[in-house]
N, C-alpha and C positions, 0 to 999 in steps of 0.2 A: 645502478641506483637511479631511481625515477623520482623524479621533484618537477614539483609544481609552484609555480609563483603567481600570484595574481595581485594586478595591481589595478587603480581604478574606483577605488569605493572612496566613500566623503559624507559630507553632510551637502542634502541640498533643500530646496522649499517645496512644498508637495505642488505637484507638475509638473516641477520638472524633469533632468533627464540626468542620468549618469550612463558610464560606458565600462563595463569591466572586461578585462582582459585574466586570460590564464595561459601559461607558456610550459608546455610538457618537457623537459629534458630529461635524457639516458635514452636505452636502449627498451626498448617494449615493443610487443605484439601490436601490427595494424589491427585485427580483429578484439576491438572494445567498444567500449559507451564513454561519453566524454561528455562532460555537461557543468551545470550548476543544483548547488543546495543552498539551503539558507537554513539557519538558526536564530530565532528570537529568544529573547529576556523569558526564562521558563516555558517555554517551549520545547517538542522535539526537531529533528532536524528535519526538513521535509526538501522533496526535489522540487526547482524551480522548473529548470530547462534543461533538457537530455540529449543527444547526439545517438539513437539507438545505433546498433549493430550492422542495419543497411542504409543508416545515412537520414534516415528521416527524421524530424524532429519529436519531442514531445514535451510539452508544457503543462505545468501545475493550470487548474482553470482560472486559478487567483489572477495569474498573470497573461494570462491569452488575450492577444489585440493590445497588447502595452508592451511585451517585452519580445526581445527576440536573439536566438542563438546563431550562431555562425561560428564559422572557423575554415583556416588557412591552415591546410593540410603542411603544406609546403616547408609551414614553420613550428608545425604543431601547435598551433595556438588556436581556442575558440575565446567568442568572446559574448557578452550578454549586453544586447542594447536596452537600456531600462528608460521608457517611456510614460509620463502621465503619471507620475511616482506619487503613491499614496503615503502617510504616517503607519501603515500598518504592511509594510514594507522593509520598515526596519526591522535591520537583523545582521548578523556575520553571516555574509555569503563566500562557502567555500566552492573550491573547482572539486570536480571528482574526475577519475579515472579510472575507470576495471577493465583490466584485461584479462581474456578469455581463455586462450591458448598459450602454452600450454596446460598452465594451470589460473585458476579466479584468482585475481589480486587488485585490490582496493585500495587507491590512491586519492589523498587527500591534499590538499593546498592548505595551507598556514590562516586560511581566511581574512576577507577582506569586510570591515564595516560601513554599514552601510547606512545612514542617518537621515530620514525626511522630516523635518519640521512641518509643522502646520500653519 
């Protein structure tokens, strides 16, 4: 059974900075995508920050030069540093995980919110 926890999200003032974490446990395939989505208040969900398949990253353009992904294989955790944080930022950001092999399966975190005042 694969779970995702992320923790890390709050309410902060627009500029500033928050740090989320997502921690992968169980047994799962190295070959997937690891990353962030976010959902707003009637909104769909959209992709923030991704971990593709050979390791590179990729970023919504909303967030390029502000935010940044990473992760520690070791512990299976990636994390999203969030930069320069605007009021249209707000949203529940969840962790995602799909893995490939042997077969596609789509893993979701409990989501964390994420609150910029102005």
């Amino acid at each position: 059974q694969v779970q995702l926890v992320e923790s890390g999200g709050g309410l902060v003032e627009a500029g500033g900075s928050l740090r989320l974490s997502c921690a992968a446990s169980g047994s799962f395939s190295s070959f997937n995508t690891m990353g962030w989505y976010r959902q707003a208040p009637e909104k769909q969900r959209e992709k923030v920050a991704v971990f593709t398949t050979d390791g590179s990253r990729n970023y919504a353009d909303s967030v390029k030069g502000r935010f940044t992904i990473s992760r520690d294989n070791a512990k299976n955790t990636v994390f999203l540093q969030m930069n320069s944080l605007k009021p249209d930022d707000t949203a529940v950001y969840y962790c995602n995980l799909v893995t490939l092999r042997p077969l596609i399966v789509n893993y979701w975190g409990q989501g964390t919110q994420v609150t910029v005042s102005t």
